[in-house]
N, C-alpha and C positions, 0 to 999 in steps of 0.2 A: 598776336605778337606778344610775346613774356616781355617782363622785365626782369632785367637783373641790376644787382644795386652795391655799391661797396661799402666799407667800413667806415668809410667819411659819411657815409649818408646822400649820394646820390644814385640817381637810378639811371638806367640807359635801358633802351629799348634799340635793337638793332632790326635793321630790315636791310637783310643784300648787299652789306656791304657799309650802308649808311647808318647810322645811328641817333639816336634824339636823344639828350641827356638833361636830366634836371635834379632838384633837390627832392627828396622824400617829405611824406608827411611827416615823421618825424621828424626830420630835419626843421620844417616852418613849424610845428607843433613848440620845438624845443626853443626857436628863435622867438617867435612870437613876430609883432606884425612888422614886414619887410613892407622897408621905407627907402631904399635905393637897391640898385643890384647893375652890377659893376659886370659886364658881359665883353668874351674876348672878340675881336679883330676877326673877321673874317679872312680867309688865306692862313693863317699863321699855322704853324707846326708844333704839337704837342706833344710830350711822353706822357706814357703812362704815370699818375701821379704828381703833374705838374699844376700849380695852381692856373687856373683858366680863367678867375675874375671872382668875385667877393660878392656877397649878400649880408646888408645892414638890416638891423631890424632895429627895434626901440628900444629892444635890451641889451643886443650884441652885435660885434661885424664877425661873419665864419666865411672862410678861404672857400672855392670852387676847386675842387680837381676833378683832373681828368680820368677816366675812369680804364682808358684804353688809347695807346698813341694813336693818333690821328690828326688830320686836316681842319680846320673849321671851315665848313660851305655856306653857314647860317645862322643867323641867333633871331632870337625873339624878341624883335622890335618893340612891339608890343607892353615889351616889360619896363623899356625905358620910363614908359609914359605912364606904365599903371604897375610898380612893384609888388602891389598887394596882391597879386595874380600869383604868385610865387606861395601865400599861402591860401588863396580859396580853391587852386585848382595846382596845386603843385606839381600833378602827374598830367595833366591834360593843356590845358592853355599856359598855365605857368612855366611851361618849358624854357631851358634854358637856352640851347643851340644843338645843331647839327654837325656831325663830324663824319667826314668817310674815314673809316678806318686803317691803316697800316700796316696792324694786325690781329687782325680778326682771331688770333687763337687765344688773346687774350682775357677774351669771354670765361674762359672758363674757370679763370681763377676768379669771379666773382659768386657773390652769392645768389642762390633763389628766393623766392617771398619767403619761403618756409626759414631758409639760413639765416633773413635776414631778421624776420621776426624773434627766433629765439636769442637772437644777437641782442637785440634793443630791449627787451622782456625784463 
């Protein structure tokens, strides 16, 4: 399963319809150490682009968006309790939440590791 990742700095990984989203290592590299993180409501309705919940760090607070209109089915509990998970494992256990998506074609206007690499470079 690829990721794909936007301009804000977060990644999604889609499977089937469903999708995982969270922040990039760039993203916590740039933050530094995340000290709360502010995750949406399960149920709620998102567009494309809409802020989905906020991550503090020691140096700065940076907005969550959504990467692709969707639903939220789930977030990462996990993170209430241990924020620093956002940056030791940002792609794996530091995940943010779960969204079925709305519209799935909107994949394509994100980037690949490769787009998004020379993007941050």
């Amino acid at each position: 399963m690829s990721l794909l990742y936007t301009s804000d700095h977060e990644w999604i990984s889609n499977d089937n319809g469903s999708a995982v989203v969270g922040i990039t290592h760039h993203a916590q590299d740039a933050l530094g150490d995340v000290v709360f993180v502010e995750l949406p409501e399960v149920g709620k309705t998102f567009a494309q682009g809409d802020v989905t919940g906020v991550v503090e760090s020691v140096k700065a607070a940076a907005d969550v968006y959504m990467p692709v209109s969707g639903v939220i089915i789930e977030v990462n509990e996990a993170l209430r309790d241990n924020p620093s998970l956002a940056n030791t494992d940002p792609q794996g256990e530091g995940w943010f939440f779960k969204v079925r998506l709305s519209d799935p074609g909107q994949l394509t206007a994100l980037m690949d590791e490769a787009a998004y690499k020379a993007m941050t470079a």
